[in-house]
C-alpha positions as CSV (number, residue, x, y, z in Angstrom):
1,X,-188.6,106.6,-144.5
2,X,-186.4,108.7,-142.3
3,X,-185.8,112.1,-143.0
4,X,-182.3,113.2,-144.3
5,X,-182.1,110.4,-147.0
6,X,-184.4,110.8,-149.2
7,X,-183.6,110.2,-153.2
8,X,-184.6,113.3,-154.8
9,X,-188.0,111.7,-156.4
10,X,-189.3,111.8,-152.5
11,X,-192.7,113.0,-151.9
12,X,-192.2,116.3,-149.7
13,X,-194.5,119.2,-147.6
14,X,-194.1,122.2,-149.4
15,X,-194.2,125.3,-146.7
16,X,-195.4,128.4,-147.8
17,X,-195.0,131.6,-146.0
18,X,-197.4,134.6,-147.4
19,X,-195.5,137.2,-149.0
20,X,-196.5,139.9,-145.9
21,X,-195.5,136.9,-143.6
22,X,-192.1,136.4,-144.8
23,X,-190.3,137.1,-141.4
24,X,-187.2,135.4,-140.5
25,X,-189.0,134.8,-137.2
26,X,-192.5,133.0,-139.0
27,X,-189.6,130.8,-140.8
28,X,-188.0,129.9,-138.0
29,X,-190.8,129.1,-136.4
30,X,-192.5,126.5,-139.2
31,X,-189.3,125.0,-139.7
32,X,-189.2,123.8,-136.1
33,X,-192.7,122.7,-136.2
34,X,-192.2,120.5,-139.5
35,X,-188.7,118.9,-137.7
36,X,-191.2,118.1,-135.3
37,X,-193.9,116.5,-137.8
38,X,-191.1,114.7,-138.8
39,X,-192.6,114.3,-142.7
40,X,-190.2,115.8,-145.4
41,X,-190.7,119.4,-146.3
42,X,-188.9,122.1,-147.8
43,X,-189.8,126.0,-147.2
44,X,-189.9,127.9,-150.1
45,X,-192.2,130.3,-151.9
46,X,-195.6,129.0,-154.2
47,X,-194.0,127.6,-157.3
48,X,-195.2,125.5,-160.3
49,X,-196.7,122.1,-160.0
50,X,-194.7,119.7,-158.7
51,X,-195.3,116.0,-158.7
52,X,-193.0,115.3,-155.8
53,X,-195.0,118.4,-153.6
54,X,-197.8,116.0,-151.6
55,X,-199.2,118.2,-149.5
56,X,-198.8,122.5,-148.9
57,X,-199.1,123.6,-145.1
58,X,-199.4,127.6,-145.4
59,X,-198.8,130.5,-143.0
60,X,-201.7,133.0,-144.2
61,X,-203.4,135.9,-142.8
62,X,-206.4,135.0,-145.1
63,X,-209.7,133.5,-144.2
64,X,-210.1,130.9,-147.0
65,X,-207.1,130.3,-150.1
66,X,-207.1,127.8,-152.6
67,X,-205.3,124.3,-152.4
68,X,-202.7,124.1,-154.9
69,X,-202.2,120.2,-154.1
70,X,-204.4,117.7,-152.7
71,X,-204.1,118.6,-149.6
72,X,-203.4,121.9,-147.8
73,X,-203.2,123.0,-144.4
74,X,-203.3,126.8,-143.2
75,X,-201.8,128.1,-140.1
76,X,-202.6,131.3,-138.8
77,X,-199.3,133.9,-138.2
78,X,-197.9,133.6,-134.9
79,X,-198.7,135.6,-132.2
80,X,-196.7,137.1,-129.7
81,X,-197.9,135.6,-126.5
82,X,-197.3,137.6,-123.4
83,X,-198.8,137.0,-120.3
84,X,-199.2,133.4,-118.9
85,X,-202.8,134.5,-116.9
86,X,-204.3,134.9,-120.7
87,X,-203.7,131.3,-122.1
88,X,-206.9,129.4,-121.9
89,X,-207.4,125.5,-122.6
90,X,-210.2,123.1,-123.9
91,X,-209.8,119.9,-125.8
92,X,-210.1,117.9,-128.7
93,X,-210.1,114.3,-127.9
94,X,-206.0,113.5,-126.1
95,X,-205.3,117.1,-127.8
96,X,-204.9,120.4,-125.6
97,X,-206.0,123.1,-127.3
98,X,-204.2,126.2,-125.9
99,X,-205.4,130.1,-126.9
100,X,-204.1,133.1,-126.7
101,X,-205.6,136.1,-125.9
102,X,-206.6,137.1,-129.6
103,X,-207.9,133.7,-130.8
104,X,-211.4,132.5,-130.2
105,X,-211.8,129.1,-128.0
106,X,-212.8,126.2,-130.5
107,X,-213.2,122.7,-130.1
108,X,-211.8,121.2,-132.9
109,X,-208.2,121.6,-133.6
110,X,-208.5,121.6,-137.5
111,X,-211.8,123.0,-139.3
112,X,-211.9,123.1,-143.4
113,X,-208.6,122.7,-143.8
114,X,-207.4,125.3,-141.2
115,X,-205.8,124.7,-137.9
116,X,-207.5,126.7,-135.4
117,X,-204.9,127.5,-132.8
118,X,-201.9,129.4,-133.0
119,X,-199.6,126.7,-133.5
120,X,-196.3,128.8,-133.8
121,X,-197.2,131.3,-131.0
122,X,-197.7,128.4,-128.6
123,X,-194.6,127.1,-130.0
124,X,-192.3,130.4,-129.5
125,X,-193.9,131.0,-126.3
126,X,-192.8,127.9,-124.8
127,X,-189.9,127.2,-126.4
128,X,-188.3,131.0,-126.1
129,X,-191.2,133.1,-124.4
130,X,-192.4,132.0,-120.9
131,X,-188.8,133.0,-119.7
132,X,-190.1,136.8,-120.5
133,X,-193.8,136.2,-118.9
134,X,-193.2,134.2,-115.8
135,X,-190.8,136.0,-113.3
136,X,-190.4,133.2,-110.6
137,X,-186.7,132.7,-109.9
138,X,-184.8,130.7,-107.2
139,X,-182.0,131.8,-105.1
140,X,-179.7,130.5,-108.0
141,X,-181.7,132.5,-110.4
142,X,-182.9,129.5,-112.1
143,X,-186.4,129.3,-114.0
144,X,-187.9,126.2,-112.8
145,X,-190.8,124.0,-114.1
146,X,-193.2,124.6,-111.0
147,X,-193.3,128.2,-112.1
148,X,-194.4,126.9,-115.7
149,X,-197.7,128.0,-117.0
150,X,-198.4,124.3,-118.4
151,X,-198.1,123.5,-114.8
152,X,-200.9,126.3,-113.9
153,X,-203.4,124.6,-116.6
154,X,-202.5,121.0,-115.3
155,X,-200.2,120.0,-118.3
156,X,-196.6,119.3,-116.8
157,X,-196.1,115.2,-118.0
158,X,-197.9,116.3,-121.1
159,X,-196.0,117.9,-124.7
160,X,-199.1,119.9,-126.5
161,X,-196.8,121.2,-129.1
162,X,-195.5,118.0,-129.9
163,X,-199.3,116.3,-129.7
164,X,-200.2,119.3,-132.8
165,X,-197.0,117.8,-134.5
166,X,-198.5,114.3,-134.6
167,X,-202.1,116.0,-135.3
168,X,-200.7,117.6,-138.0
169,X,-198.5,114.7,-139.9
170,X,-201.5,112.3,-139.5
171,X,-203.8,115.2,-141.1
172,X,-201.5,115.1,-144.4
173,X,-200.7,111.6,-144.5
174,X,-204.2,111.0,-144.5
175,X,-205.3,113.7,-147.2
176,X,-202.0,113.1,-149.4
177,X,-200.8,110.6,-151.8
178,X,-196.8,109.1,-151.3
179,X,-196.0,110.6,-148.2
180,X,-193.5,108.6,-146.3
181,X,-194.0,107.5,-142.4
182,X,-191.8,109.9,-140.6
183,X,-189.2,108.5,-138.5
184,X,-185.4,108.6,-137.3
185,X,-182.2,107.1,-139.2
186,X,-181.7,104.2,-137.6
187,X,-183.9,101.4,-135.2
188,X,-185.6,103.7,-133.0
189,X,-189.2,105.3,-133.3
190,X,-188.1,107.4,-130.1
191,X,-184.7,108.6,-128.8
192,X,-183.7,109.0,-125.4
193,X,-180.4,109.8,-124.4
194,X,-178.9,108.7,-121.2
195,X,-177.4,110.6,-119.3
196,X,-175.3,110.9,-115.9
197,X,-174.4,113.8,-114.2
198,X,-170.9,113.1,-112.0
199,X,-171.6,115.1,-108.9
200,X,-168.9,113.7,-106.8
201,X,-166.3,110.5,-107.6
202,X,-167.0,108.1,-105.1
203,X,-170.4,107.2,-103.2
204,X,-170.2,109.7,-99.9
205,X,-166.6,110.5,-100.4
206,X,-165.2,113.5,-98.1
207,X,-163.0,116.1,-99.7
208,X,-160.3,118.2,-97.9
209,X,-160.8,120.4,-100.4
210,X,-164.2,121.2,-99.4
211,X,-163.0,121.0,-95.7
212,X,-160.6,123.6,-95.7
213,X,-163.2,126.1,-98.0
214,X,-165.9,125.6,-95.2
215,X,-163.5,126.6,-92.5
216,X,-161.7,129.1,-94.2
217,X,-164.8,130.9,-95.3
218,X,-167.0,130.2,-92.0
219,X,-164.3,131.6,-89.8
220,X,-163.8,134.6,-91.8
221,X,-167.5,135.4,-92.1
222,X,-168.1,133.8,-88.4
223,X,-170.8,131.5,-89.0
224,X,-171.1,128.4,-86.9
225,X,-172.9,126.1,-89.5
226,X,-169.6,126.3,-91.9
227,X,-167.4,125.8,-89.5
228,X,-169.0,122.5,-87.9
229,X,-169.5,121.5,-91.9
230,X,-166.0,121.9,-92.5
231,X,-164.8,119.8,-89.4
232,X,-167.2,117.3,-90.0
233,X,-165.3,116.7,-93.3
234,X,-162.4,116.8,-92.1
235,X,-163.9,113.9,-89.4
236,X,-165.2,111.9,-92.5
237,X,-161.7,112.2,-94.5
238,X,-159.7,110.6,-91.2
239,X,-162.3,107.8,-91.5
240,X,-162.2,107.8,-94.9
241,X,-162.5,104.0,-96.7
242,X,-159.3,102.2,-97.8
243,X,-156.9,103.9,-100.8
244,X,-158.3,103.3,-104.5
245,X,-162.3,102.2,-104.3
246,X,-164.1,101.9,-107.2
247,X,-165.2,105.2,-109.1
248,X,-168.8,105.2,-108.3
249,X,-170.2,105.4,-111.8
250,X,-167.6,102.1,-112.6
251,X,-171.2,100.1,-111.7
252,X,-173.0,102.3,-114.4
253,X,-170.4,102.1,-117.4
254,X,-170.6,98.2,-116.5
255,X,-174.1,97.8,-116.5
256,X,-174.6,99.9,-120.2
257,X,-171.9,97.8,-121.6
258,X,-173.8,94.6,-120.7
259,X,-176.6,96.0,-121.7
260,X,-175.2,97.2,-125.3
261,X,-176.1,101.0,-124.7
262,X,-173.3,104.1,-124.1
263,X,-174.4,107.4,-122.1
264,X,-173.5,111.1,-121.9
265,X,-170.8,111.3,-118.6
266,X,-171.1,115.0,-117.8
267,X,-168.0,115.9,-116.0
268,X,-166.9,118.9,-113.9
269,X,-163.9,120.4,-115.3
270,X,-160.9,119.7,-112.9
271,X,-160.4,121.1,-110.1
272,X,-159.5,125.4,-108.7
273,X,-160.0,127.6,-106.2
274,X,-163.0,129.5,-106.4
275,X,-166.0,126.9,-106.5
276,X,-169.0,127.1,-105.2
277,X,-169.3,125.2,-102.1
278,X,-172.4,123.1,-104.0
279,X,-170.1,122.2,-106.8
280,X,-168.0,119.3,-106.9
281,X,-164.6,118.7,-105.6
282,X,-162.9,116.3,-106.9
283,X,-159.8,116.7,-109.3
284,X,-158.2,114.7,-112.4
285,X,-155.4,113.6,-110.2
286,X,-157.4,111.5,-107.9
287,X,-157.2,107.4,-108.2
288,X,-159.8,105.0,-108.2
289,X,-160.5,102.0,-110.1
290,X,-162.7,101.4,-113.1
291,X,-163.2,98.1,-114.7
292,X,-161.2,96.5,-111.9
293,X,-158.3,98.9,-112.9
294,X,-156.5,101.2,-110.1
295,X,-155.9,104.5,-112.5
296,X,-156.5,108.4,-111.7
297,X,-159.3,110.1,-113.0
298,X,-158.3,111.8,-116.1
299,X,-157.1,108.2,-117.3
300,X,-161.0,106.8,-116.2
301,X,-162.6,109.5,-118.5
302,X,-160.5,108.9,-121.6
303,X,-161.0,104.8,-120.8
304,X,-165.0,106.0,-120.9
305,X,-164.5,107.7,-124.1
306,X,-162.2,105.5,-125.7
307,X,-165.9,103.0,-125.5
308,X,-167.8,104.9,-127.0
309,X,-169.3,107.0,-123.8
310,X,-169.8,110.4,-124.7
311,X,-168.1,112.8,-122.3
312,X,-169.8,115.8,-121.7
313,X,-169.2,119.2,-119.6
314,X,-171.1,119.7,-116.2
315,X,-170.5,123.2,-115.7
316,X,-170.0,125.0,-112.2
317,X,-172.3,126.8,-110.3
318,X,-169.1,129.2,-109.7
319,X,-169.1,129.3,-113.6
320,X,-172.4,130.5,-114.6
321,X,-171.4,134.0,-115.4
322,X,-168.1,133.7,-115.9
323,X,-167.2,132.9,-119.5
324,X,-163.2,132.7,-118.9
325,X,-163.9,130.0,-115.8
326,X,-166.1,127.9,-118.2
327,X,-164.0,127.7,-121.2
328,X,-161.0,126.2,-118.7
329,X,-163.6,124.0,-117.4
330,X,-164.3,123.1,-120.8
331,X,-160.5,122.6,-122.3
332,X,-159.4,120.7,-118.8
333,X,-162.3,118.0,-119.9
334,X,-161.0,118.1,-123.0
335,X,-157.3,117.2,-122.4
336,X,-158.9,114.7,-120.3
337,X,-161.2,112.6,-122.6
338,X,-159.1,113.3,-125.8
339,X,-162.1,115.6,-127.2
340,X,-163.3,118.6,-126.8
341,X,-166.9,118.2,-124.8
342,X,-169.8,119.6,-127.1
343,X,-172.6,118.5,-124.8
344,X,-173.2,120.2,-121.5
345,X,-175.6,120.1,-118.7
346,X,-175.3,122.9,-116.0
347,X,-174.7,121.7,-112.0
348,X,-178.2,122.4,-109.7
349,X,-179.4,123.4,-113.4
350,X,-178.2,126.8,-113.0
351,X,-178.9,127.8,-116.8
352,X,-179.9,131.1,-118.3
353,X,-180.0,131.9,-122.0
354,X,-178.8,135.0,-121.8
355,X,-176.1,134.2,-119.7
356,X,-175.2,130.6,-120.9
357,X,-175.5,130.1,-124.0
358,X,-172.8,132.6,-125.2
359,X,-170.2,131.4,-123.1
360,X,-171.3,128.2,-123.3
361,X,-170.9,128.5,-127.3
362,X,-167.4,130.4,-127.0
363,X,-166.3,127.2,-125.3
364,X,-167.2,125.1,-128.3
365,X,-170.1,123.5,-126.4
366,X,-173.0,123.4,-129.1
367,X,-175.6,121.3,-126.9
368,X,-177.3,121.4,-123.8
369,X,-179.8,119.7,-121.2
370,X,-180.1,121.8,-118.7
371,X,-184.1,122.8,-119.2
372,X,-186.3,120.4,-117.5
373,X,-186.4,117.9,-114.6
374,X,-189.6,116.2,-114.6
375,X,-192.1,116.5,-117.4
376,X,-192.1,118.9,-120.2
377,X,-191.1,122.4,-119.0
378,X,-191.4,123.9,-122.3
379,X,-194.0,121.8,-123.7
380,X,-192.0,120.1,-126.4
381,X,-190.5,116.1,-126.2
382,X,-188.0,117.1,-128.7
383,X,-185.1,119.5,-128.9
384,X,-185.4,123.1,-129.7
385,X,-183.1,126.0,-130.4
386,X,-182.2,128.0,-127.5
387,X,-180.6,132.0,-127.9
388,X,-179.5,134.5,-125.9
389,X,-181.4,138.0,-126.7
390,X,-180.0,140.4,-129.3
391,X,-177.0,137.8,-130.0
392,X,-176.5,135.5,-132.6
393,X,-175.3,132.6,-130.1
394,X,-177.7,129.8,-130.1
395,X,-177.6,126.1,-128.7
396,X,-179.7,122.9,-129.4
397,X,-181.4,122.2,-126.7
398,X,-182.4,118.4,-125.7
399,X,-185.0,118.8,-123.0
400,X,-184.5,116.4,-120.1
401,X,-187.8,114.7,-118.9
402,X,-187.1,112.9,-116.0
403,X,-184.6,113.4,-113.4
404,X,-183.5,111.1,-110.4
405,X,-183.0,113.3,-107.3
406,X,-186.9,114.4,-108.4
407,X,-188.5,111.3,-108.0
408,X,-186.3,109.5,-105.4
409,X,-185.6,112.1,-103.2
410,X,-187.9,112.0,-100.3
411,X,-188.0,115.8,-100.3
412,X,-189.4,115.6,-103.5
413,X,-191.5,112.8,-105.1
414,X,-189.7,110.0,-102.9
415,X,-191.3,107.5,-104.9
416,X,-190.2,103.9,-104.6
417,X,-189.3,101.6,-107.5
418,X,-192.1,101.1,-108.5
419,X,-194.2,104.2,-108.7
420,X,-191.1,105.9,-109.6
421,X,-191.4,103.5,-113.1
422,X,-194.7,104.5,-114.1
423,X,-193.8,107.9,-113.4
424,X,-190.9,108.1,-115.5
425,X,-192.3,105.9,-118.5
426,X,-195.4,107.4,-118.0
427,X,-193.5,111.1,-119.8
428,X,-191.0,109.0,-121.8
429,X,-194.9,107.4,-123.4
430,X,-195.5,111.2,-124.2
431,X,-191.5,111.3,-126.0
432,X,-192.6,107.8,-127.7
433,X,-196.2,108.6,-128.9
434,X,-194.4,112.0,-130.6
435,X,-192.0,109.9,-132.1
436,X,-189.8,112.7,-130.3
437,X,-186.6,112.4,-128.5
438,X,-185.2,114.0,-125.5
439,X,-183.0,113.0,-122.4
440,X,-183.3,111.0,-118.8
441,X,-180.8,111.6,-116.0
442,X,-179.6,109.7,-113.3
443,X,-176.9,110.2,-111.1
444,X,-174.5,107.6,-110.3
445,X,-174.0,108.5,-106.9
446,X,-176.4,105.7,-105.7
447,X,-175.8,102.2,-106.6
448,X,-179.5,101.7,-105.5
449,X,-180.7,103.0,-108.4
450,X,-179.4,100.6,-110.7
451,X,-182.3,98.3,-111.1
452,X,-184.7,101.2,-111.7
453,X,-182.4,102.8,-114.5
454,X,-182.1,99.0,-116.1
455,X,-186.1,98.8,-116.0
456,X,-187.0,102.2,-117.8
457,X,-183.8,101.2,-120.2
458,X,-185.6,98.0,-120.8
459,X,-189.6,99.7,-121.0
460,X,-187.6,101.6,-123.6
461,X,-186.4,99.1,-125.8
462,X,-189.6,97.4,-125.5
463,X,-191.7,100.4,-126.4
464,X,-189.3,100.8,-130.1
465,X,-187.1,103.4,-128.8
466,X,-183.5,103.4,-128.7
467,X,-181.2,104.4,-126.3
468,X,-178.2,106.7,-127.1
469,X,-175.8,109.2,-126.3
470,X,-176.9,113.1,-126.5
471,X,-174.5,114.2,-129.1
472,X,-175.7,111.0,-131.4
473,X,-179.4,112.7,-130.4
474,X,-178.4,115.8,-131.8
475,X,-177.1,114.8,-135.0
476,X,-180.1,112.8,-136.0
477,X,-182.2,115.2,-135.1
478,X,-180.4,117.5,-137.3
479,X,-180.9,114.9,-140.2
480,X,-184.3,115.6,-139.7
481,X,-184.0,119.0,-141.1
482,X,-185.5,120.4,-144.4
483,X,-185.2,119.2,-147.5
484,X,-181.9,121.1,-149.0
485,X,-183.2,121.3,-152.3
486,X,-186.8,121.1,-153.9
């Protein structure tokens, strides 16, 4: 039974925090891990007996403790992992077991009725701590996933947290009576969202937008490179193919309406002065066709939304940093699709939580997918809260797991079709086997790509998932939330 309508006779988890334990941060912490499990729970302090309480998991500092119901679990208080160098590894069966530097390496993940590794402190760590251990930054200041520590110990297509979230649920289903299987409202025993990041308009399409910025700026600064970019643009725009082609994700939108799924269509705001030249050029104004209809931009993203595509905000390079630049951004999509966005992916992934997520939250945007690329960069196949330090502002984050220009670029993987499947449903079997959910991208620059993106959306189906939109992802996994009431 799904979590989030249950009748109030459901069997539930009670979690119990010891009284010295009691920190908003040790709350914060189980509650993520038992929207993970997936099971009902509720976190409140010891209470009478309860028929409806099934099973107890308990943050405790103590060595043994009683079990008040027929099954409890203990977890130890989370730790405050630091440094990346001191995280060992051994296993248990498929399960990673991952230490920090004050708990002793063990072999078995849960001995009488305790779990022997600091669950929660892996869980912070990787969710909202590596970003203070590992210092590795590109030249956009972006964290990336090479510089991940579950890269270092060999884990980067692999979710340990999540793997203890399924370790844990099967321990209490197995020791409890009247538990329900956990699972998501509706068909699916995995999520993925779809998702498409609109990079440019039309397949190769010159700008004179772009054209003129390159010249200006190379002949002010005096370098060659810009100056031969910009007049190659301008070469390309001259030759430029006939007036109104197709809008180059009209091939996608056409394909997920045959195929009965919708997608998240992030979007660049339209178009001012002042972008970077990696962002995207296009503006609102320009025509193209979409569904075999000649019409201008603006009117192609409210035909999108109007079917039941979510249209989402891909915000500039030239914005990251500048709060005023992103809420324009922001309302421009908005007039556009008839909404205002609330899901957002940042362009080359330029994302920092300190930075981004407040302005990203003044704008009204409250999710995001711009952690990841390919494999789990923070461990988890599900979303996660992400904040900004010493501020209030926080974000759901949907990880994205797999990303086209990572495994078809030959810079990159440059896998073909298919290896580039087994890759891809290779982590998404990590996202099913967690019963998790998180988020695929591919861009619809590249028409090639189209049979690949119908085979993984089939190996989903196949495999129980379901195939949705990342603000429909967000919202059920909000139903999987706690219990509002005991």
């Amino acid at each position: 039974m799904p979590s989030g309508s249950r009748p109030s006779s459901a069997r539930y988890v009670r979690c119990v925090i010891d009284r010295p334990l009691r920190t908003p941060r040790t709350r914060a912490l189980l509650t993520l891990l038992m929207t993970m499990v997936g099971l009902p729970f509720a976190v409140e302090d010891d209470g009478p007996p309860d028929e409806r309480v099934a099973a107890v998991v308990r943050v405790t500092g103590e060595a043994g403790g009683g079990a008040p119901t027929p099954a409890a679990l203990h977890l130890a208080p989370p730790e405050r992992w630091e440094d990346p160098r001191q995280v060992s590894l051994s296993w248990d069966g498929s399960l990673p077991l991952l230490f920090g530097r004050a708990t002793h390496d063990t072999s078995r993940f849960v001995e009488d009725g305790r779990v022997r590794v600091d669950v929660l402190g892996a869980l912070e760590f990787f969710t909202a701590g590596e970003r203070r251990a590992v210092a590795h930054r590109d030249g956009l200041g972006r964290f990336r996933p090479e510089y991940s520590v579950l890269d270092d110990l060999g884990l980067a297509y692999i979710a340990p947290i999540s793997r203890y979230g399924t370790a844990i649920r099967a321990w209490l289903r197995e020791r409890a009576d009247g538990l329900p299987e956990a699972g998501w409202r509706g068909r699916g025993r995995f999520l993925v969202a779809l998702t498409h990041d609109v990079d440019s308009v039309r397949e190769d399409a010159p700008s004179l937008r772009k054209a003129r910025h390159l010249l200006v700026t190379g002949l002010r600064a005096r370098r060659v490179a810009a100056v031969q970019a910009g007049l190659t643009e301008v070469a390309r725009q001259v030759v430029r193919r006939p007036r109104d082609p197709a809008f180059n994700f009209d091939a996608w939108a056409a394909l997920e309406r045959r195929l009965d799924v919708r997608a998240t269509y992030h979007f660049f705001g339209d178009y001012e002065d002042g972008r970077h030249p990696d962002d995207a050029w296009y503006a609102y104004g320009e025509r193209g066709r979409l569904g075999g209809r000649a019409q201008t931009l603006a009117e192609a993203i409210r035909t999108l939304a109007d079917d039941g595509f979510e249209i989402g905000l891909h915000a500039s390079i030239a914005s990251h940093g500048d709060a005023a630049r992103g809420a324009r951004e922001a309302a421009t999509l908005g007039r556009a699709s008839g909404g205002a966005p609330r899901s957002v992916r940042a362009h080359h992934l330029r994302f920092d939580e300190d930075v981004s997520v407040p302005a990203y939250a003044a704008a009204g945007l409250r999710t995001d997918s711009s952690i990841g690329g390919m494999g789990f960069a923070r461990g988890v196949a599900c979303p996660f809260p992400v904040a900004a330090q010493g501020s209030a502002s926080e974000l759901l984050e949907v990880p994205t797991v797999a990303m086209d220009h990572i495994f078809d670029k030959e810079w990159r993987m440059g896998l073909d079709h298919g290896l580039a499947t087994r890759k891809v449903c290779r982590v998404l079997g990590e996202v099913r086997d967690a019963g998790g959910a998180a988020a695929i991208l591919f861009h619809p620059d590249v028409a090639a790509r189209l049979p690949l993106y119908e085979a993984i959306v089939g190996w989903i189906r196949e495999q129980g998932g379901e195939c949705t939109t990342v603000a429909d992802l967000a919202a059920r996994w909000a139903d999987r939330g706690p219990l509002e009431s005991a």
